[in-house]
C-alpha positions in Angstrom: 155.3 150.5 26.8 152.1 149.2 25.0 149.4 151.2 25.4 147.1 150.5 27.7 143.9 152.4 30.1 145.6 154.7 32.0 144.3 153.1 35.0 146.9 150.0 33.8 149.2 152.4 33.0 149.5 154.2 36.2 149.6 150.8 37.7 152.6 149.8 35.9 154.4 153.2 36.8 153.6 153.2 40.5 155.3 149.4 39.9 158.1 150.9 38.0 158.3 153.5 41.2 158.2 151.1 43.7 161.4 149.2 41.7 163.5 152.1 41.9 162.3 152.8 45.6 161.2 156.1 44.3 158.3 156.4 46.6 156.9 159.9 46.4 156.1 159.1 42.6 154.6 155.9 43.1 152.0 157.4 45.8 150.9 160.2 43.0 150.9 157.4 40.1 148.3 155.1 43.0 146.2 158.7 43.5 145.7 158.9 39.6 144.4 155.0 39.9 142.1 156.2 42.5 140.7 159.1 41.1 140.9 156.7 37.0 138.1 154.6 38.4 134.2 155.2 38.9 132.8 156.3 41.7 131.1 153.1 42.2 134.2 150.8 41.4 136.9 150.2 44.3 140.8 149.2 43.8 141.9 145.6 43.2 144.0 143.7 45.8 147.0 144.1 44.3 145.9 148.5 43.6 145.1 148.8 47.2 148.4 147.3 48.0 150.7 149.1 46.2 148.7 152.2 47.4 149.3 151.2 51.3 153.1 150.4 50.0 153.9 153.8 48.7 152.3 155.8 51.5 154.2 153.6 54.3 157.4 154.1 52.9 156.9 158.3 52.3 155.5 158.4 55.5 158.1 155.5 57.2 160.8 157.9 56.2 159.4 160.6 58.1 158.4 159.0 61.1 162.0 157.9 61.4 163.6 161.3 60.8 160.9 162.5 63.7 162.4 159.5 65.8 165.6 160.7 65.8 165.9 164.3 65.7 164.0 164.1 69.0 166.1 161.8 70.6 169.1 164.4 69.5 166.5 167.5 71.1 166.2 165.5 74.4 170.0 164.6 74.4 171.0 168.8 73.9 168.3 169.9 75.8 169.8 167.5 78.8 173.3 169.6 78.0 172.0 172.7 78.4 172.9 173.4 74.4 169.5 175.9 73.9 171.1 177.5 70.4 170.9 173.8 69.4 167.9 173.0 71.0 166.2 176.3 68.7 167.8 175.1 65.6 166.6 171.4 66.0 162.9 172.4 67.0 162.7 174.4 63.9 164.0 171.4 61.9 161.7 169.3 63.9 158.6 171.2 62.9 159.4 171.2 59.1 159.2 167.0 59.4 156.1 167.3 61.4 154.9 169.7 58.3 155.7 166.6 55.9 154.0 164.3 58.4 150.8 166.2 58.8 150.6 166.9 54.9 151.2 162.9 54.1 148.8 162.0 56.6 146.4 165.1 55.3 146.7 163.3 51.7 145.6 159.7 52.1 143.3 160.5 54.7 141.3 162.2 52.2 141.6 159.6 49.6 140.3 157.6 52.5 137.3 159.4 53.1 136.3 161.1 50.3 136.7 157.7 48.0 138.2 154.3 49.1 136.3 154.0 52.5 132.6 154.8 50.3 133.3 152.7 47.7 134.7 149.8 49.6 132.0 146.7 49.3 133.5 143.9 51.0 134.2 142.9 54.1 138.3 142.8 53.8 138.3 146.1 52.0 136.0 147.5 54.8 138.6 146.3 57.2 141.5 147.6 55.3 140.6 151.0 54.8 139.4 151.9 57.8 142.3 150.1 59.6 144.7 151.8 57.2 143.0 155.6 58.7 143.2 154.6 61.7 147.5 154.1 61.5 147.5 157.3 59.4 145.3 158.9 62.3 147.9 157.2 64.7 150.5 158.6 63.2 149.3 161.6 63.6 148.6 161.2 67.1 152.8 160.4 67.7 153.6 164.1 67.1 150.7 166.2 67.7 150.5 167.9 71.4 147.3 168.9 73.0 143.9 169.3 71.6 145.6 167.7 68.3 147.0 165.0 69.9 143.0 164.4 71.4 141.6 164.5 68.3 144.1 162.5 66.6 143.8 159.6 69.6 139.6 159.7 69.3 139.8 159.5 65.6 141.9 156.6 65.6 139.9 154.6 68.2 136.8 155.3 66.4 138.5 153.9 63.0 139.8 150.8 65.0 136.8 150.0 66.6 135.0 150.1 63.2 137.2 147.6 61.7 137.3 145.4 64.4 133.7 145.5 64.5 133.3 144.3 60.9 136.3 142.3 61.5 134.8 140.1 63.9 131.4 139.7 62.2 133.0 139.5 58.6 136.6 137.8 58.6 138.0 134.7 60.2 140.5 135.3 63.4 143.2 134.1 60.6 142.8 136.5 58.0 145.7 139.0 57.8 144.3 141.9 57.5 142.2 140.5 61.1 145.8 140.0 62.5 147.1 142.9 60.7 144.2 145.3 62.8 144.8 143.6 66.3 148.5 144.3 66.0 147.9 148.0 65.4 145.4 148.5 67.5 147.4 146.8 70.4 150.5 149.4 69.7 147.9 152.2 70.0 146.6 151.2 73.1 150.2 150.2 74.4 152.1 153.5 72.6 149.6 156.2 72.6 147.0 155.7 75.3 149.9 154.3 77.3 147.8 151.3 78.3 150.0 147.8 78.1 147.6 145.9 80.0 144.8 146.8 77.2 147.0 146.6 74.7 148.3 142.5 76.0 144.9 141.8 76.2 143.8 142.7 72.8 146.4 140.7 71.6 145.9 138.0 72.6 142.0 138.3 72.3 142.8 138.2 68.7 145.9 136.5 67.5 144.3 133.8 65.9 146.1 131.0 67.8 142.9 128.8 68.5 142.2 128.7 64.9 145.5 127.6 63.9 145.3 124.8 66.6 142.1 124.0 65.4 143.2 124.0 61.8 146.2 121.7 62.7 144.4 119.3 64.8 142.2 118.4 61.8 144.7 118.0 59.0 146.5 115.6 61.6 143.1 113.9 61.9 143.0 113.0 57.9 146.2 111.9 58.3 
């Protein structure tokens, strides 16, 4: 490989990574990009990208495994099994370990650099839209206070997207439609709200614009 910064370098690797769905390496080549540039700089498109593509596949992963060894606790604890039930619970809490410490890791990225150093309005919008699914995720497995915590913190980065959203980015933009979605499956998934969760939906899904849009170009022609 030519030489190259090691910011380009690390690029190409997490590319390389993310080839050879070897996902784990391409989030710690995309943490080397991060901490490669000043404090002042921010990620490209295309960085910030393949950093949100490497953390949703380790963390996708996980969030599957969680799905379905809970379905198998419910299904054993419905049978009565309890020296199955102990086993799986144990196994359950190791995933929950992986989720928590994923979660831990690009939330801090989050807040400690990329959410700072973010200048315009769609990098607002993605980063703090991007901590509020990591908080979210959080919020899926944690009981309790956690679970509270979890919930407020991802509201509060919601609502600050959607705030700059609104003011900074057309209904259209993906990353717009991209928030709405997500907030709409918190609301509907972990505040247990569907009506909310419809409604914020369609608030935001754009459709106007795309009418409008169309009505014009069949207009000029």
């Amino acid at each position: 490989m030519a030489a190259g910064s090691p910011r380009e370098d690390n690029v190409y690797m997490a590319k390389l990574a993310e080839q050879a769905e070897r996902y784990e390496e391409m989030v710690q080549f995309m943490e080397k990009v991060v901490f490669s540039i000043p404090e002042s700089d921010e990620l490209t498109v295309e960085e910030r990208n393949l950093l949100s593509v490497a953390y949703k596949n380790v963390i996708g992963a996980r969030r599957a495994s969680w799905r379905i060894i809970s379905s198998i606790e419910q299904k054993e604890e419905n049978r009565g099994n309890a020296d199955h039930v102990a086993a799986i619970k144990e196994y359950r809490a190791k995933i929950e370990g992986e989720l928590s410490e994923i979660c831990g890791g690009i939330l801090k990225l989050l807040d400690e650099k990329l959410v700072p150093a973010a200048a315009s309005g769609d990098s607002k919008v993605f980063y703090l839209k991007m901590k509020g699914d990591y908080h979210r995720y959080l919020a899926e497995f944690k009981t309790g206070n956690e679970r509270k915590e979890a919930a407020e913190n991802t509201l509060n980065a919601y609502k600050s997207a959607q705030d700059i959203a609104n003011a900074e980015l057309a209904p259209t933009h993906p990353i717009r439609l991209g928030l709405a979605l997500n907030f709409s499956v918190f609301y509907y998934e972990i505040l247990n709200s569907p009506d909310r969760a419809c409604n914020l939906a369609k608030q935001d899904d754009g459709t106007d614009e795309i009418k409008d849009a169309k009505r014009e170009e069949e207009q000029k022609q």
